[in-house]
N, C-alpha and C positions, 0 to 999 in steps of 0.2 A: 789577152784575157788575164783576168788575174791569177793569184795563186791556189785559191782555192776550187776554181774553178779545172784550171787543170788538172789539180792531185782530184778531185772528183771524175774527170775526162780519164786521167791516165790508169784510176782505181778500176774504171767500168772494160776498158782497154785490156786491161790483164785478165779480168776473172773472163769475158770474152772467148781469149785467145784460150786460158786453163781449158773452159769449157770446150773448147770444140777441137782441141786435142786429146781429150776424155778422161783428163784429170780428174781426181776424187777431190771432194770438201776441201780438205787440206791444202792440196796442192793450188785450188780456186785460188783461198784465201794467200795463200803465199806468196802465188804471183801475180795475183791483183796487188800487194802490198809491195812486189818489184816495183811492177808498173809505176803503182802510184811514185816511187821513188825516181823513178827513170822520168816521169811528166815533169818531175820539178828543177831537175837537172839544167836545163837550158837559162833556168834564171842563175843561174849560178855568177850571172854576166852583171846581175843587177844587184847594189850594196845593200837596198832594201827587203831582198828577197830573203824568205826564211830560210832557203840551204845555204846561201852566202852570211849570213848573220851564225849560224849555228860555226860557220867557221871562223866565228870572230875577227880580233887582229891581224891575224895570218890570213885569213882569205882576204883582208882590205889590201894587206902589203904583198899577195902573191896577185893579186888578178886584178889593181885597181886600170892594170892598162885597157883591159876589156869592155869596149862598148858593148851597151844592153841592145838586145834582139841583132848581132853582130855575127863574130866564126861562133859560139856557141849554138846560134838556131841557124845552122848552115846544114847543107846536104854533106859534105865535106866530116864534120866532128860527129854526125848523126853515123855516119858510115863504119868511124873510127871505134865511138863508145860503140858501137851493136858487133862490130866483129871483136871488139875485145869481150863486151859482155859476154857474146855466144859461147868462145872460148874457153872465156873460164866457167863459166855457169850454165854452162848449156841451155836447159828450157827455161831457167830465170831470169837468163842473161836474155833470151828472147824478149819475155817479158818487159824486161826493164826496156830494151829495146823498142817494143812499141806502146811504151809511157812515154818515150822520149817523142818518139815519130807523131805520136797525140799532140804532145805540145807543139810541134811546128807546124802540124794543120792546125789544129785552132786558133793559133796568133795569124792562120797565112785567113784565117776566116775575118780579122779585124779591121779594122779602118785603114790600119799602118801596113798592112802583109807584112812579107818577110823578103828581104835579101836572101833566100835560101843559096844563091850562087856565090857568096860573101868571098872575097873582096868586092864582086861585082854589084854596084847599090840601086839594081833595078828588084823591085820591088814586087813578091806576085801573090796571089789573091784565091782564092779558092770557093769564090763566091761574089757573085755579081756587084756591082757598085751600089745598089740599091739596098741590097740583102747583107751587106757588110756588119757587124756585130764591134759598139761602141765599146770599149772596156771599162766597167765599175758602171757601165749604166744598163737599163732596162734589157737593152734589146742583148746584152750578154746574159742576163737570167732565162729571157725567151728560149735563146739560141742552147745554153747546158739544158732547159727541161725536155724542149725537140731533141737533143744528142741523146739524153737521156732514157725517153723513152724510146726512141731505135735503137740501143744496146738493149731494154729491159726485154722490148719484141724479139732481138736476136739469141738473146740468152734462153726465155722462157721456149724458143724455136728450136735451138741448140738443145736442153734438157728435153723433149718431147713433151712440152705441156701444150703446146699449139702445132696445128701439123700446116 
């Protein structure tokens, strides 16, 4: 998927999680705004991606070893960032933690899955061959309005506006 799509995925991810821990306004917003930081994380692997670009120079000459959708969308670095985040950050670090775990289901949603088992380059899927979601085309806009509204149902379910 692309990027904007998952800081959208990983923004809905956190306010989610705030909510249904019983977080207030505030804390919604905050760790929807982990979240969304924690979904973008994984491109970090890609030189086009806007958190690897904000790291300029130093990110090309620190991580140009890094294949894109590679150990950064792995179950493996998914484990490492959420027990450091929890760590240090407690319910932020959670957050940020399932922005990240958003990003790796929704690329394991696309044509290419994901190596989640990385070294290992079998490849896995989280939705039928059929139902697979193109990246930058249609059926990835389909695919965030259907996510989209199952977060809005679960949130609006979560607040008691729907019983």
């Amino acid at each position: 998927m692309m990027g904007r799509s998952h800081l959208i995925i990983g923004i809905g991810a956190g306010a989610l999680l705030a909510t249904a821990t019983g977080a207030d306004i505030q804390h919604i917003g905050l760790m929807a705004m982990a979240a969304g930081a924690g979904a973008m994380l994984p491109d970090i692997d890609h030189r086009h991606a806007p958190i690897r670009k904000r790291l300029g120079i130093i990110g090309n000459v620190l991580l140009f070893w890094l294949p894109h959708r590679g150990l950064t969308h792995s179950l493996l670095v998914l484990a490492i960032v959420s027990g450091l985040a929890v760590f240090l950050w407690q319910l932020f670090g959670l957050a940020l933690a399932a922005g990240y775990a958003s990003h790796l289901l929704a690329d394991m949603s696309t044509q290419h899955g994901l190596p989640i088992l990385y070294p290992w380059q079998a490849n896995f899927y989280v939705l039928p061959r059929g139902l697979r979601v193109t990246t930058g085309k249609l059926s990835e806009g389909v695919a965030l309005l259907l996510i989209l509204g199952t977060m809005g149902f679960l949130f609006a379910h979560l607040r008691g506006f729907i019983h």
